[in-house]
C-alpha positions in Angstrom: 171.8 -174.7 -105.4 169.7 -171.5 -105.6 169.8 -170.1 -109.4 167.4 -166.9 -109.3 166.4 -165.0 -105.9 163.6 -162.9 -105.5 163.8 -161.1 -102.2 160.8 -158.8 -101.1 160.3 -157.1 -104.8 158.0 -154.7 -105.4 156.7 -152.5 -108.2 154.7 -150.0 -108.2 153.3 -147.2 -110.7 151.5 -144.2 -109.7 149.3 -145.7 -106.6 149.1 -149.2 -107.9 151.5 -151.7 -106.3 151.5 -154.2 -109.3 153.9 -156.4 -107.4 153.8 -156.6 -103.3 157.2 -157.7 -101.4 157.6 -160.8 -103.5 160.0 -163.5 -102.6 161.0 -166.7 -103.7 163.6 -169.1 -104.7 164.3 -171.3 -107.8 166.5 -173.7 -108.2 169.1 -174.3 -110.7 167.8 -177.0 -113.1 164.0 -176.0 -111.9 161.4 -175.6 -114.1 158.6 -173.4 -112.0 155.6 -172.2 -113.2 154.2 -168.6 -112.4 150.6 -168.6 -112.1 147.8 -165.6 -111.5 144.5 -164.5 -112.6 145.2 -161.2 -115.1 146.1 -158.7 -114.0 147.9 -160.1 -110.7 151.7 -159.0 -111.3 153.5 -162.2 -113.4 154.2 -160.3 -116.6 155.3 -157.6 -114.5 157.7 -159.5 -112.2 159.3 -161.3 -115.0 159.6 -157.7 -116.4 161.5 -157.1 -113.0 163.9 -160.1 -113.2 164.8 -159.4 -117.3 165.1 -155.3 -116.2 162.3 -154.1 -118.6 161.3 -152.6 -115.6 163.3 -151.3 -112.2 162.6 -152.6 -109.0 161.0 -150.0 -106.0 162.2 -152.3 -103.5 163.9 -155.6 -103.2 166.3 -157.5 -104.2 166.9 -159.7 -107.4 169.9 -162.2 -107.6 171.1 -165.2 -110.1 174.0 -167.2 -108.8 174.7 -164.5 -106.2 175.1 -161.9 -108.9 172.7 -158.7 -108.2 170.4 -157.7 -111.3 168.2 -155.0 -109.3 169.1 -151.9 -111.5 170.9 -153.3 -114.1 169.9 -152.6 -117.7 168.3 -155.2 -119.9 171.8 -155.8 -121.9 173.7 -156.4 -119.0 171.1 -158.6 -117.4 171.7 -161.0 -120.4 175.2 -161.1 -120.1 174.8 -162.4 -116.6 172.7 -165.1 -118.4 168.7 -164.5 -118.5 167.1 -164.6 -121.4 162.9 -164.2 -122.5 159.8 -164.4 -124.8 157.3 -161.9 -124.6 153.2 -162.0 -124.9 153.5 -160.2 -127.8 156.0 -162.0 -130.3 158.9 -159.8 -131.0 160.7 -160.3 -134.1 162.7 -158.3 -136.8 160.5 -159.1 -139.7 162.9 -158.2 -142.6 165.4 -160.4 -141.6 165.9 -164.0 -142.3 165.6 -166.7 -139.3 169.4 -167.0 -139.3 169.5 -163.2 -139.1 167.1 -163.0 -136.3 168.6 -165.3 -134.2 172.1 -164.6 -134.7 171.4 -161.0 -132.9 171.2 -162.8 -129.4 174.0 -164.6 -130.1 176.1 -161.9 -130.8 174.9 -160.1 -127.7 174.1 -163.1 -125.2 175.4 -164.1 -122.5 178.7 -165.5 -124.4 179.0 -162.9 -127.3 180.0 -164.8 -130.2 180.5 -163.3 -133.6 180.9 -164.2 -137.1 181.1 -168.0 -138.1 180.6 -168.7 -134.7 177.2 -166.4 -133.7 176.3 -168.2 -136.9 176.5 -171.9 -136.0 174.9 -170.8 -132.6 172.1 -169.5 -134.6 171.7 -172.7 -136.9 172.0 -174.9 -133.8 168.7 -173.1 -132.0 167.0 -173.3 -134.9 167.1 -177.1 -134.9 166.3 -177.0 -131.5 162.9 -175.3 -132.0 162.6 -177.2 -135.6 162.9 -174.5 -138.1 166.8 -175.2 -139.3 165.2 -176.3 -142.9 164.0 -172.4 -142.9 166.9 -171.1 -142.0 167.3 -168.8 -145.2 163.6 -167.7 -144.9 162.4 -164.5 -144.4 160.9 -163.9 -141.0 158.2 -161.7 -142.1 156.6 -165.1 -144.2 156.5 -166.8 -140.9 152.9 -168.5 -139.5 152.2 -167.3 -135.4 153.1 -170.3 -134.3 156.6 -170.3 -136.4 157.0 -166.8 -135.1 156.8 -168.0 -131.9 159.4 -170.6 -132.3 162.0 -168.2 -133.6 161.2 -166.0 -130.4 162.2 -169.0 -128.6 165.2 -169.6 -131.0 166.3 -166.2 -130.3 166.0 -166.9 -126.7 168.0 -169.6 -126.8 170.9 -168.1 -128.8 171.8 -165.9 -125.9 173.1 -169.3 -124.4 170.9 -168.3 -120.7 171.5 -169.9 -117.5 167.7 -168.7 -116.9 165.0 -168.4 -119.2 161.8 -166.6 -118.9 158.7 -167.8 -121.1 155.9 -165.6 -120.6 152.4 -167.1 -122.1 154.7 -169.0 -124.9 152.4 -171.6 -125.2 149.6 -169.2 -125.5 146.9 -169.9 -128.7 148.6 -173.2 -129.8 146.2 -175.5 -130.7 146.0 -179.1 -129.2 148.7 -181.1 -131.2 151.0 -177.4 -131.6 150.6 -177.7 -127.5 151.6 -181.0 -127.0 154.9 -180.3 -129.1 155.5 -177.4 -127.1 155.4 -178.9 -124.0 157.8 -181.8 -125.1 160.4 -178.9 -126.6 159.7 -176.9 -123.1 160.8 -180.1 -121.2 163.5 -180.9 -123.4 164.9 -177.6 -122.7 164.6 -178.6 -119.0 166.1 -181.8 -119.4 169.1 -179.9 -121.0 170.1 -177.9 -117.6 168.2 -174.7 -118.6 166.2 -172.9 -115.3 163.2 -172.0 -117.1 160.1 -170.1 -115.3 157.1 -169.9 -116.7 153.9 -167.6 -117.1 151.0 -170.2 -118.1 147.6 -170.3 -118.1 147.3 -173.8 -119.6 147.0 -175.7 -116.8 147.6 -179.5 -118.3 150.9 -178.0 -119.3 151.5 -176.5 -115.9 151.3 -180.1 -114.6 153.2 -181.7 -117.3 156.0 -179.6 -116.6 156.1 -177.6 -113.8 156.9 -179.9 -110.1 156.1 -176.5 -108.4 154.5 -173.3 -108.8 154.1 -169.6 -107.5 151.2 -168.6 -107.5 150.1 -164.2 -107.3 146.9 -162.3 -106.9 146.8 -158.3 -106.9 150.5 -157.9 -106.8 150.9 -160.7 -103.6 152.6 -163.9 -103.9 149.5 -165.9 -102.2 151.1 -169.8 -103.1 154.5 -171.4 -103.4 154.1 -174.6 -103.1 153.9 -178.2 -105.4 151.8 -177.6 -107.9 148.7 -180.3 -107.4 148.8 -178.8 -104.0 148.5 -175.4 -105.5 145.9 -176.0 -107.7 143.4 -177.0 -105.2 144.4 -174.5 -102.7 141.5 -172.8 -101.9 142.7 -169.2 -102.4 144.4 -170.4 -105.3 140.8 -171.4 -106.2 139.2 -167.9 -105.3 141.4 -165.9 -107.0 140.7 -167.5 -110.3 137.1 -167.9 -109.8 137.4 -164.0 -108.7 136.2 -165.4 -105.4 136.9 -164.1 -102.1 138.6 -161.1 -100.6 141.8 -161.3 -102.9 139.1 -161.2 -106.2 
């Protein structure tokens, strides 16, 4: 069953068309990967599907329900939810605090006792329940990252949107990402995801989508995509889609 649709989405800003007519489909369950050189659109299109940005053209759907022009608070009450490049977190707060604000204002709106045990529940899913108390502020980059994730989870989304999370972890932070990532798939969660880091794009990811200059120039398995050969020029910076 379809989960999220992209149908012929574009962007554009000033005489730039930062994303071109894109379309594709992911399933409910999928994990998909979003690939690109920088520069090519990803950031942007998720931007699109979470309504950071609006839509020139095109449609966006998940489970039938239209998200083209909705605002970002009503996008995750329908049930999408993301991490950013750059962490976002209230620094002044404790972890609790932090991540009881999505759960207040999520896709299932719970409050009091009850946005609270959300809260402590996906911060033992991203292992930081012991520093629950703990001011975020006092938090390394790679904790900070996993209360961004916490807080994404909180909202409770049917789809969720990691852009670059597993960005400037180093090699055994990675391999625990990947297995929380996956465990996050194996719990029903849609999840797409902006990556550069190609082992984990094959340890995770069946499939990928793949854009260059705005264009969606693959959608297909992923070991198929990565030795596509304009999959292969447009990283290289090869071709006439460099």
């Amino acid at each position: 069953m379809t989960l999220l649709s992209i149908d012929n989405v574009t962007k554009r800003f000033g005489g730039l068309t930062a994303v071109d007519a894109v379309s594709f489909d992911i399933a409910e369950g999928e994990i998909m990967g979003l690939l690109g050189p920088n520069g090519s659109g990803k950031t942007t299109l998720v931007n699109l599907v979470s309504g950071d940005l609006s839509a020139d053209g095109g449609r966006i759907t998940l489970a039938g329900t239209t998200l083209t022009g909705r605002r970002p608070d009503q996008i995750a009450r329908v049930g999408v939810a993301r991490t950013f490049q750059l962490v976002r977190i209230l620094p002044s707060l404790t972890l609790t605090e932090n991540v009881m604000v999505p759960a207040v204002f999520g896709a299932k709106s719970h409050w009091g006792a009850a946005a609270h045990e959300v809260a402590q529940a996906a911060l033992e899913q991203v292992g930081l329940a012991r520093r629950a108390s703990s001011n975020a502020g006092e938090l390394t980059y790679i904790d900070q990252k996993r209360l961004e994730l916490a807080r994404a989870l909180a909202a409770e989304p049917k789809l969720l949107l990691l852009d670059e999370w597993l960005a400037g972890l180093n090699p055994t932070e990675l391999g625990e990402g990947v297995a929380l990532i996956r465990s996050l798939a194996d719990s029903g969660i849609t999840i797409l995801m902006v990556e550069h880091i190609m082992e984990a794009v094959r340890a995770l990811c069946p499939r990928v989508a793949v854009m260059n200059s705005g264009r969606l120039i693959a959608d297909e398995a992923t070991e198929v995509a990565l030795t596509d050969p304009h999959v292969i020029a447009a990283y290289l910076g090869e071709g006439e889609d460099a």
